[in-house]
Every structure is written in C-alpha cells, then in structure tokens.
Biopython code that builds the backbone (N, CA, C, O; Angstrom):
import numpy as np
from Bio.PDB.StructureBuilder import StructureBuilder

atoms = [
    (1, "UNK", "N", (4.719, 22.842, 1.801)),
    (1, "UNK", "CA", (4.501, 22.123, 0.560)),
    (1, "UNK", "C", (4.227, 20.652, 0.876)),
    (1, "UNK", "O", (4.959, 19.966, 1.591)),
    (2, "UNK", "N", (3.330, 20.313, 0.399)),
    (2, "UNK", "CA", (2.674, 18.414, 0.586)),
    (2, "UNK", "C", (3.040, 17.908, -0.804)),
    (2, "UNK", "O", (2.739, 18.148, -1.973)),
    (3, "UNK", "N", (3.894, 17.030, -0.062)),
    (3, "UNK", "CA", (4.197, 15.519, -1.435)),
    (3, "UNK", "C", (2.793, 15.206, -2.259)),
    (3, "UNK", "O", (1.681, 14.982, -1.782)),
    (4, "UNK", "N", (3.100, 15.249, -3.310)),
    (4, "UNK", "CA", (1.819, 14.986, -4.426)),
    (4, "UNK", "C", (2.238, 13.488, -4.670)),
    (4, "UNK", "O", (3.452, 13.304, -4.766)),
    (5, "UNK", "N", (1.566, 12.588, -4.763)),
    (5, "UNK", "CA", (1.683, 10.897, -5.150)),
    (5, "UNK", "C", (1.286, 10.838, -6.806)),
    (5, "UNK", "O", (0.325, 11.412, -7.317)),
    (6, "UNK", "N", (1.834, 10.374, -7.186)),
    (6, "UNK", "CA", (1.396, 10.078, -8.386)),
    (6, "UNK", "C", (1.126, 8.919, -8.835)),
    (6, "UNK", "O", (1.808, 8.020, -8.343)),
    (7, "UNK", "N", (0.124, 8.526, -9.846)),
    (7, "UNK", "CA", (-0.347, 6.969, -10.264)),
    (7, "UNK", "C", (1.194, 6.585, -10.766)),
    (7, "UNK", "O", (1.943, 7.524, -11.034)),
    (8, "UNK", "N", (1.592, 5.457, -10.875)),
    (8, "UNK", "CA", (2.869, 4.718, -10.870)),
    (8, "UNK", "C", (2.261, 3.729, -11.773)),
    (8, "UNK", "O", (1.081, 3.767, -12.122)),
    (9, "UNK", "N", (3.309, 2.643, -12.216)),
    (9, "UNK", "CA", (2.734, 1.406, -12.629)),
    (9, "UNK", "C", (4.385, 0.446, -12.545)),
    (9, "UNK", "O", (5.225, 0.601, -13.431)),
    (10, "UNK", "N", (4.600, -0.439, -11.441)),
    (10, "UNK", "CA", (5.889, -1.024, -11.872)),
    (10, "UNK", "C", (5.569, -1.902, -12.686)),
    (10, "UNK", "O", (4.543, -2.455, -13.084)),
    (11, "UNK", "N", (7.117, -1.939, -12.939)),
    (11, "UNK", "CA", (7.513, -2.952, -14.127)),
    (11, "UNK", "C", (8.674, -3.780, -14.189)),
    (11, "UNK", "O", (9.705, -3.147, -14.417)),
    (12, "UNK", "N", (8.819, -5.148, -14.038)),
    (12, "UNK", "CA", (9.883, -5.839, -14.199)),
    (12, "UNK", "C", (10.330, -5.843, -15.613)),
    (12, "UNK", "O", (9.536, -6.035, -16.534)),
    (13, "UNK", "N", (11.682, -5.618, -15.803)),
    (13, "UNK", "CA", (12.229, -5.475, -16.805)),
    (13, "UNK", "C", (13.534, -6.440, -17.258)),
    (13, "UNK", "O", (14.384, -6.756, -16.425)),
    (14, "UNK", "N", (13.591, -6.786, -18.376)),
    (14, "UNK", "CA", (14.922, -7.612, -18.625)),
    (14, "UNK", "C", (15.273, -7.577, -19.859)),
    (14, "UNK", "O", (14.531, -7.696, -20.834)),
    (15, "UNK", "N", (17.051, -7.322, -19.836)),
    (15, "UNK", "CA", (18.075, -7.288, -20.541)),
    (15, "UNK", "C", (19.154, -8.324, -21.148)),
    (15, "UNK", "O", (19.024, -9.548, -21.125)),
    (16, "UNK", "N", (19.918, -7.824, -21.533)),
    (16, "UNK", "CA", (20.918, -8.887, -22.444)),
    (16, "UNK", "C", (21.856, -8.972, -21.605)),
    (16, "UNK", "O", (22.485, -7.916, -21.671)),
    (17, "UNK", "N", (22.330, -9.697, -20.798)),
    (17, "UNK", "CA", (23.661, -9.999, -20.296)),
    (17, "UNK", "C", (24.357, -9.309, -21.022)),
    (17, "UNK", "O", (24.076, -8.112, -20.951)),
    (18, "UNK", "N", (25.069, -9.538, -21.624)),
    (18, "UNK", "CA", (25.966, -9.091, -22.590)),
    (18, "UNK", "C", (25.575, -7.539, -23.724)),
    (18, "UNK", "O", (25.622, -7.694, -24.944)),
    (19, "UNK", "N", (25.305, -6.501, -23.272)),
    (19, "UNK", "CA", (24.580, -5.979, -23.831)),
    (19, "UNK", "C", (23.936, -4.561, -23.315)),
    (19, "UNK", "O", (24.100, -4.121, -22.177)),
    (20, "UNK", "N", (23.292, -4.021, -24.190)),
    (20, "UNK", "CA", (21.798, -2.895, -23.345)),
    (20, "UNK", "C", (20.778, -3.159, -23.544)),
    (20, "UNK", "O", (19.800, -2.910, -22.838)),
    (21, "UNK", "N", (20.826, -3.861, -24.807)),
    (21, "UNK", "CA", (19.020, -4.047, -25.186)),
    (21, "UNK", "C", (18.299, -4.528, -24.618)),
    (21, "UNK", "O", (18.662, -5.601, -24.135)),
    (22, "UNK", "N", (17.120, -4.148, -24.371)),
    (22, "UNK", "CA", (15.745, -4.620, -23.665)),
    (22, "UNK", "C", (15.259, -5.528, -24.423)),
    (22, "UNK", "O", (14.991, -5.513, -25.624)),
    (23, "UNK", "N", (15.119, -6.670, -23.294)),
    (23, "UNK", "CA", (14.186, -8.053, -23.894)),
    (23, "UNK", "C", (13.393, -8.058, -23.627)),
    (23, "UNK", "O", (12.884, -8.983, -24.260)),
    (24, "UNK", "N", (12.236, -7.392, -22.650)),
    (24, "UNK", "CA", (11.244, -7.801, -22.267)),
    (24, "UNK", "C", (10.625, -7.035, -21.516)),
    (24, "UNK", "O", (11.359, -6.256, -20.907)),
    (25, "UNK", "N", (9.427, -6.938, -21.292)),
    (25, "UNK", "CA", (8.837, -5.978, -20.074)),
    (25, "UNK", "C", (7.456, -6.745, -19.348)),
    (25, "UNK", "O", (6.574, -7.209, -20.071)),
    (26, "UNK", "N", (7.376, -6.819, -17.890)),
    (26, "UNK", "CA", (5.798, -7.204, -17.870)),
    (26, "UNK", "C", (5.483, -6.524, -16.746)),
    (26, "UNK", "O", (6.348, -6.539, -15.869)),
    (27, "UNK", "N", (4.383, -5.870, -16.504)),
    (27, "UNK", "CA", (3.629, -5.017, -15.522)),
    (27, "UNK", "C", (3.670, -5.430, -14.465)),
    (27, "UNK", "O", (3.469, -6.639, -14.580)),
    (28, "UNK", "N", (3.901, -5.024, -12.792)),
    (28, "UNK", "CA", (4.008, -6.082, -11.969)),
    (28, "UNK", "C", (2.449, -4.863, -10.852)),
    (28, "UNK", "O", (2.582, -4.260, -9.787)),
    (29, "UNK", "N", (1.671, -4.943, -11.423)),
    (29, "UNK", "CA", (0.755, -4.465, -10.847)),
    (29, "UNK", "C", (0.215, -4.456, -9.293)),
    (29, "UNK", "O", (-0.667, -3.686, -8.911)),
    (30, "UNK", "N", (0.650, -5.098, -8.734)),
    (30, "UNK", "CA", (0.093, -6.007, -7.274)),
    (30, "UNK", "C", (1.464, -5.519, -6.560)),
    (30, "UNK", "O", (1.481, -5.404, -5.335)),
    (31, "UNK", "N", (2.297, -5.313, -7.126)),
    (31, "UNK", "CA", (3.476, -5.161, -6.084)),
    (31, "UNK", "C", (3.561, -3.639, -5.521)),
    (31, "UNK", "O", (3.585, -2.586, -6.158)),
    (32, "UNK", "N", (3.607, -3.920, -3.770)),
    (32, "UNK", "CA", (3.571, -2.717, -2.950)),
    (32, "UNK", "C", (4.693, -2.300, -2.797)),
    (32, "UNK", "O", (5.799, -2.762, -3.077)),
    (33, "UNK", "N", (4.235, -1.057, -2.163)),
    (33, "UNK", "CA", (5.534, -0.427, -1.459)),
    (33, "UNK", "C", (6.384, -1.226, -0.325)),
    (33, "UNK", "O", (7.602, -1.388, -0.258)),
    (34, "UNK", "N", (5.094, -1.783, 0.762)),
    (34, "UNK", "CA", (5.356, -2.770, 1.827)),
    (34, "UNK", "C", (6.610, -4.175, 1.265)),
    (34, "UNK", "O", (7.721, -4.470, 1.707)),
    (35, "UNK", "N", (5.880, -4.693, 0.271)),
    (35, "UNK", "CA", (7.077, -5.465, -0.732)),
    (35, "UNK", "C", (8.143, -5.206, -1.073)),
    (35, "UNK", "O", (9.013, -6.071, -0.972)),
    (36, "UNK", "N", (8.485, -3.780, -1.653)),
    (36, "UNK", "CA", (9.795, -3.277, -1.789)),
    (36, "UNK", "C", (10.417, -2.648, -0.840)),
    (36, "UNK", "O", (11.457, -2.027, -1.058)),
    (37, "UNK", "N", (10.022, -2.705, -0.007)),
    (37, "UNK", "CA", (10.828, -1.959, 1.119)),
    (37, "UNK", "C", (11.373, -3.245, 1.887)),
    (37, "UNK", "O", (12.365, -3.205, 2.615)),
    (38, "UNK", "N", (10.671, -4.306, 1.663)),
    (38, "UNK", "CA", (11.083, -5.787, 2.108)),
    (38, "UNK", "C", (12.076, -6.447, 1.363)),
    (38, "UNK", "O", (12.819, -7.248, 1.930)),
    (39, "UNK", "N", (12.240, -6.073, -0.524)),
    (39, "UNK", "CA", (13.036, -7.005, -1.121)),
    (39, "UNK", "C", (14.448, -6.055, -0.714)),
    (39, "UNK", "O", (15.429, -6.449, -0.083)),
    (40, "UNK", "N", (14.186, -4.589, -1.330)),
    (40, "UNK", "CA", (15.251, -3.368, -1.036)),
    (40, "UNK", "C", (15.555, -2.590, 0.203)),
    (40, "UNK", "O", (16.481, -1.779, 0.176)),
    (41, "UNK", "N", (14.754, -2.795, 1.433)),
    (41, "UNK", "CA", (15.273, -2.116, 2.067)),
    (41, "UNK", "C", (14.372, -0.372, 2.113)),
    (41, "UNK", "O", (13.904, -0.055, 1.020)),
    (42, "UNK", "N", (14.228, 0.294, 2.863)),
    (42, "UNK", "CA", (13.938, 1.351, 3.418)),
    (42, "UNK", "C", (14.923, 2.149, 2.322)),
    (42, "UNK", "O", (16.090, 1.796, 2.151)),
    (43, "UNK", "N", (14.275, 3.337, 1.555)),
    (43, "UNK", "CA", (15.030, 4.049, 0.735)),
    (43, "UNK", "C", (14.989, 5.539, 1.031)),
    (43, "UNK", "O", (14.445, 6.450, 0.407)),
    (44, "UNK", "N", (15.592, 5.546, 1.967)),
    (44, "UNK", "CA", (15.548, 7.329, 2.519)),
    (44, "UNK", "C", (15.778, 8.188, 1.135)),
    (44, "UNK", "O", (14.753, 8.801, 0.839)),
    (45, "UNK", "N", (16.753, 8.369, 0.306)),
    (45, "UNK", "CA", (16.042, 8.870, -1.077)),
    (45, "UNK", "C", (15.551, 8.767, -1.742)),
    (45, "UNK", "O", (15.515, 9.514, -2.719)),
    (46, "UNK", "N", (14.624, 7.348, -1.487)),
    (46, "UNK", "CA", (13.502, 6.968, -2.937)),
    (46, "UNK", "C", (12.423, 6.396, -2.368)),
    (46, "UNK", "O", (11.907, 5.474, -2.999)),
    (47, "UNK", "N", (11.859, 6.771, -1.133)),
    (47, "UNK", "CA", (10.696, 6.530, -0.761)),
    (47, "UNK", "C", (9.775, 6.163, -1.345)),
    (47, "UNK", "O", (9.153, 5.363, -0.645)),
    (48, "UNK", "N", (9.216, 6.352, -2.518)),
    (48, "UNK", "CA", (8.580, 5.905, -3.282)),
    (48, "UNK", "C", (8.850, 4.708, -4.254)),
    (48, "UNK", "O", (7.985, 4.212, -4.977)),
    (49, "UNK", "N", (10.076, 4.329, -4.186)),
    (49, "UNK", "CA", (10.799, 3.273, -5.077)),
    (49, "UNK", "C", (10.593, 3.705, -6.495)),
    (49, "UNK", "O", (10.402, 2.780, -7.284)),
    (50, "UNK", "N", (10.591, 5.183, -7.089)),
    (50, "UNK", "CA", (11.106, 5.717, -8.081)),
    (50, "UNK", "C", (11.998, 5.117, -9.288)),
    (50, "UNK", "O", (11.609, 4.933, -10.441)),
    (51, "UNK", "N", (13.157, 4.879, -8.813)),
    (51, "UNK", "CA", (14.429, 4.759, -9.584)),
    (51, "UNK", "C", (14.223, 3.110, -9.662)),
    (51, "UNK", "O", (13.338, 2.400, -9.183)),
    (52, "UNK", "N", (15.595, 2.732, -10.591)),
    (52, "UNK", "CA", (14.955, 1.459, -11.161)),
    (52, "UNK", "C", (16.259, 0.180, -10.090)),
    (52, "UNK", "O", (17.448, 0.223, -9.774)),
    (53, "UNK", "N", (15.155, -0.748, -9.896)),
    (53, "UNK", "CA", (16.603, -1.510, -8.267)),
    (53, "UNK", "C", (16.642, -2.795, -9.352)),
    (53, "UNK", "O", (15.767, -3.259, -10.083)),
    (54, "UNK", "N", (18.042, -3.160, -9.129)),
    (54, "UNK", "CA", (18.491, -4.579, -9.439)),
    (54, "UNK", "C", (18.093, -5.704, -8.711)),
    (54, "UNK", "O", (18.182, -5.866, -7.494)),
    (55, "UNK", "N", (17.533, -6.662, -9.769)),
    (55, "UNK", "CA", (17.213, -8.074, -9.224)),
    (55, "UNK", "C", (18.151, -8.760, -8.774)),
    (55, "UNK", "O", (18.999, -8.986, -9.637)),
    (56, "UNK", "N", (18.434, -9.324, -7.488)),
    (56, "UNK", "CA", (19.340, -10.267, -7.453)),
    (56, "UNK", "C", (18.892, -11.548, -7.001)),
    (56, "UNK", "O", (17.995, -11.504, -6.160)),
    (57, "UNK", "N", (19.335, -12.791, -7.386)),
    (57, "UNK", "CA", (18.426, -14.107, -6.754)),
    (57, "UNK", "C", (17.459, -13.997, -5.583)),
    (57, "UNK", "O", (16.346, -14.504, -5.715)),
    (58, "UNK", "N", (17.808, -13.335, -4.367)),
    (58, "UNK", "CA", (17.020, -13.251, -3.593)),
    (58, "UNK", "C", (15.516, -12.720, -3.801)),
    (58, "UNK", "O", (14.498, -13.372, -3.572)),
    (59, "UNK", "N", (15.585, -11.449, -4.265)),
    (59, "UNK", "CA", (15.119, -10.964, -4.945)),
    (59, "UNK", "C", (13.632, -11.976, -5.895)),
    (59, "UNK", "O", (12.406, -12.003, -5.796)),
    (60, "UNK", "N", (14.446, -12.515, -6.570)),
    (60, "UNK", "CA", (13.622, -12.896, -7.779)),
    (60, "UNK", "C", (12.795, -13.950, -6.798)),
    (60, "UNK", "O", (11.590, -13.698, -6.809)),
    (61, "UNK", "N", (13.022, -14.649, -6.271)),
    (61, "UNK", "CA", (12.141, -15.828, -5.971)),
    (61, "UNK", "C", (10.805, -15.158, -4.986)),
    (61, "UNK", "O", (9.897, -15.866, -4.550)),
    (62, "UNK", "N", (10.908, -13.698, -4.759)),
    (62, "UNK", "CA", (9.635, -12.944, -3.766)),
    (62, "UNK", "C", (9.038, -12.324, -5.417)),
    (62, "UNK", "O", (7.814, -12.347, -5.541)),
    (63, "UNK", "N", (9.826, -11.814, -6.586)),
    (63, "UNK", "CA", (9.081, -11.135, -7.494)),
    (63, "UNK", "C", (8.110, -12.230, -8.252)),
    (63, "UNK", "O", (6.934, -11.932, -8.461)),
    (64, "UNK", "N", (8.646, -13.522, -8.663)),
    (64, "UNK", "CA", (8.483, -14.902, -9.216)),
    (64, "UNK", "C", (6.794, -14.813, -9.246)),
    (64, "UNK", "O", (6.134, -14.994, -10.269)),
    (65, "UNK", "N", (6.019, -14.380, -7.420)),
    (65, "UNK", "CA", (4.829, -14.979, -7.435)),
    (65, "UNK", "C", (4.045, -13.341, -7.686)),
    (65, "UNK", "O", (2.912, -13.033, -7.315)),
    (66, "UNK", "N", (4.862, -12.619, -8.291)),
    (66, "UNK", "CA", (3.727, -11.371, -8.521)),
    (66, "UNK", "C", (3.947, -11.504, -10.471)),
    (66, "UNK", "O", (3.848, -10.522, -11.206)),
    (67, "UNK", "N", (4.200, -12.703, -10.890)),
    (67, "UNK", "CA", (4.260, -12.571, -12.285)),
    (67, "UNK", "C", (4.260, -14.096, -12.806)),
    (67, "UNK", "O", (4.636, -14.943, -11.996)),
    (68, "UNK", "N", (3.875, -14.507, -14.074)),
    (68, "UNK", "CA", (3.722, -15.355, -14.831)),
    (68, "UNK", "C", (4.867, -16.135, -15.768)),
    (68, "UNK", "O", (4.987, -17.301, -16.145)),
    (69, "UNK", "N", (5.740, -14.773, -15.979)),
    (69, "UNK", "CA", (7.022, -14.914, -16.715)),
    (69, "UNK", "C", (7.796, -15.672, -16.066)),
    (69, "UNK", "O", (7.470, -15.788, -14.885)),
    (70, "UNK", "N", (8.743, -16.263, -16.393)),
    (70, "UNK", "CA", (10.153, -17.273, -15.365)),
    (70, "UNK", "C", (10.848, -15.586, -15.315)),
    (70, "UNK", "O", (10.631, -14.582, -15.993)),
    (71, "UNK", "N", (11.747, -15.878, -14.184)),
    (71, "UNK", "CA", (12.400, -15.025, -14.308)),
    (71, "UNK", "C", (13.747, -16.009, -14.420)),
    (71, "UNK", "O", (13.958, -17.095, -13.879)),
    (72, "UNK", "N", (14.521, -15.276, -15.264)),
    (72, "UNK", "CA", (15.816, -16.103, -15.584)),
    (72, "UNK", "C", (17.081, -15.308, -15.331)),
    (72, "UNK", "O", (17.694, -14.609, -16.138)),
    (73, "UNK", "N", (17.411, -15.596, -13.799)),
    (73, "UNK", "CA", (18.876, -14.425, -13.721)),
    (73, "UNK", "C", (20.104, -14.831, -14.287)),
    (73, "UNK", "O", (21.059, -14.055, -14.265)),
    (74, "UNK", "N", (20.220, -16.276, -14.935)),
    (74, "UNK", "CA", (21.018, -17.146, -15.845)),
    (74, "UNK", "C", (21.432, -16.502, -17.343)),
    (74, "UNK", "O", (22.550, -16.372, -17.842)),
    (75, "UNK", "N", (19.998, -16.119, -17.914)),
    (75, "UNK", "CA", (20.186, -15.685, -18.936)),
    (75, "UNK", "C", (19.545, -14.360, -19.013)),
    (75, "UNK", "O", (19.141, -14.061, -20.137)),
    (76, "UNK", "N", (19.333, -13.380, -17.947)),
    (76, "UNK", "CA", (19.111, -11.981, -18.154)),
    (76, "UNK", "C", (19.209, -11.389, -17.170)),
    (76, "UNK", "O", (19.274, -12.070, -16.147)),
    (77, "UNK", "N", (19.261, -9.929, -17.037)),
    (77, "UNK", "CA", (19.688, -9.236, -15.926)),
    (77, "UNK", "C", (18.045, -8.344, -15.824)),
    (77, "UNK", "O", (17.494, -7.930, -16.844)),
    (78, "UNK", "N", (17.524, -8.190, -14.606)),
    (78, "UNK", "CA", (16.609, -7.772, -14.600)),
    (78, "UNK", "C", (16.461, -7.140, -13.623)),
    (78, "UNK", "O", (17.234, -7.366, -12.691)),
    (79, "UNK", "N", (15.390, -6.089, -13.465)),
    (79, "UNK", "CA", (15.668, -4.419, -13.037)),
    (79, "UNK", "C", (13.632, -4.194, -12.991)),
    (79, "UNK", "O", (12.726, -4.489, -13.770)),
    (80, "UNK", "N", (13.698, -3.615, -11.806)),
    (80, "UNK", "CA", (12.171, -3.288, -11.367)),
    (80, "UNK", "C", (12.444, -1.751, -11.935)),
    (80, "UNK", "O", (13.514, -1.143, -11.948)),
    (81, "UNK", "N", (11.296, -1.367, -12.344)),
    (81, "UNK", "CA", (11.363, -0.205, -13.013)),
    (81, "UNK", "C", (10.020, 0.796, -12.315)),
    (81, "UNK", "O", (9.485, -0.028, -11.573)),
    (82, "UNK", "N", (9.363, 1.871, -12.196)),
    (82, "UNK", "CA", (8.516, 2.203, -11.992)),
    (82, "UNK", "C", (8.514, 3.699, -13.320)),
    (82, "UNK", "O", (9.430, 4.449, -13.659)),
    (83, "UNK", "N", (7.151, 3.627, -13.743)),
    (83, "UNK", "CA", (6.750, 4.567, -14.886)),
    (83, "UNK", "C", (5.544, 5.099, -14.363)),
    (83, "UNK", "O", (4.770, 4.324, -13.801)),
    (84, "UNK", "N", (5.216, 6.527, -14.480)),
    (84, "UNK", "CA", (3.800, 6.987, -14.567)),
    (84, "UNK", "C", (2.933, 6.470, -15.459)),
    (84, "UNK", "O", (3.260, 6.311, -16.635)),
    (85, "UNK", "N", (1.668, 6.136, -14.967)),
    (85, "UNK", "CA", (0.746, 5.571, -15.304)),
    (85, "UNK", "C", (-0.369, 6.365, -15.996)),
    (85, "UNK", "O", (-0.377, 7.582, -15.812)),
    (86, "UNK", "N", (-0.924, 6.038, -16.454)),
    (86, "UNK", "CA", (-2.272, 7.100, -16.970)),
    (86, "UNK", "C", (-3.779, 6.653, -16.760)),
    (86, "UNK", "O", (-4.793, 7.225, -17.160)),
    (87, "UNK", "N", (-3.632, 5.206, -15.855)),
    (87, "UNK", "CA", (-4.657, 5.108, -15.269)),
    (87, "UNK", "C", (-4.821, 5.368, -13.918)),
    (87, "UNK", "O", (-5.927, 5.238, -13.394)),
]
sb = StructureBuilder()
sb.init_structure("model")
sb.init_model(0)
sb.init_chain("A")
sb.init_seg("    ")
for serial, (resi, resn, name, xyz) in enumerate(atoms, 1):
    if name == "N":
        sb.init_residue(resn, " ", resi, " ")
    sb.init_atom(name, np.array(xyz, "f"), 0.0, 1.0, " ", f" {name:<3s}", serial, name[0])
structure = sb.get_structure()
C-alpha cells in the first residue's frame, strides 16, 4: 500500500486566552514541511504535520515572516492547523 498525499492548506489560527473561541484564521500558504520540521521537530507520527502544533515565542518570530498579521502570544494563543484543500 503507497501513502496517498493529499492537497493540504495550513493555517495559523488564534484563540481567546481565556476561553475556546476562535478569533481569527489566516492561510499560511508558503509554509513547508522543511519549515515545520524546523519550528517542531521531526514527527514520527505526523509526518505530514497533520494535527494542529502550538505556537510558542520561538515559534512565532520564524511564522511572523510567512504572514501579514502580528502575531500576538500576549493576547492570544495560537495553533498551526492544517485542513484539506480543494485546490
């Protein structure tokens, strides 16, 4: 059996400190695998970076130049997300 790839689309995502609700979403289109395996680390169960990884300062200042938005770990908690795509 051969791994099937599927179109992806990440997404930086952010929340309420205090909270669940979603504040925000913006597409982070440009960001590789090579990148996340650099901010997170080698993911022997998520090779694909699937599941959704926590931002932590370090973090944010490598995501910062694949997006337009501030990222604010002061006032939100934020989480790379990956969704199937339909393009």
């Amino acid at each position: 059996m051969t791994a099937q790839h599927h179109r992806v689309i990440r997404v930086l995502e952010w929340y309420e400190k205090e909270g669940v609700d979603l504040v925000g979403e913006v597409a982070l289109p440009t960001l590789t695998l090579s990148v996340l395996e650099g901010l997170f680390g080698v993911q022997k169960d998520d090779p694909f970076f699937y599941n959704k990884y926590e931002v932590l300062p370090a973090h944010a200042e490598v995501l910062q130049g694949f997006t337009t938005v501030t990222i604010e770990l002061d006032n939100y908690a934020y989480l790379v997300a990956c969704y199937a795509s339909d393009s």
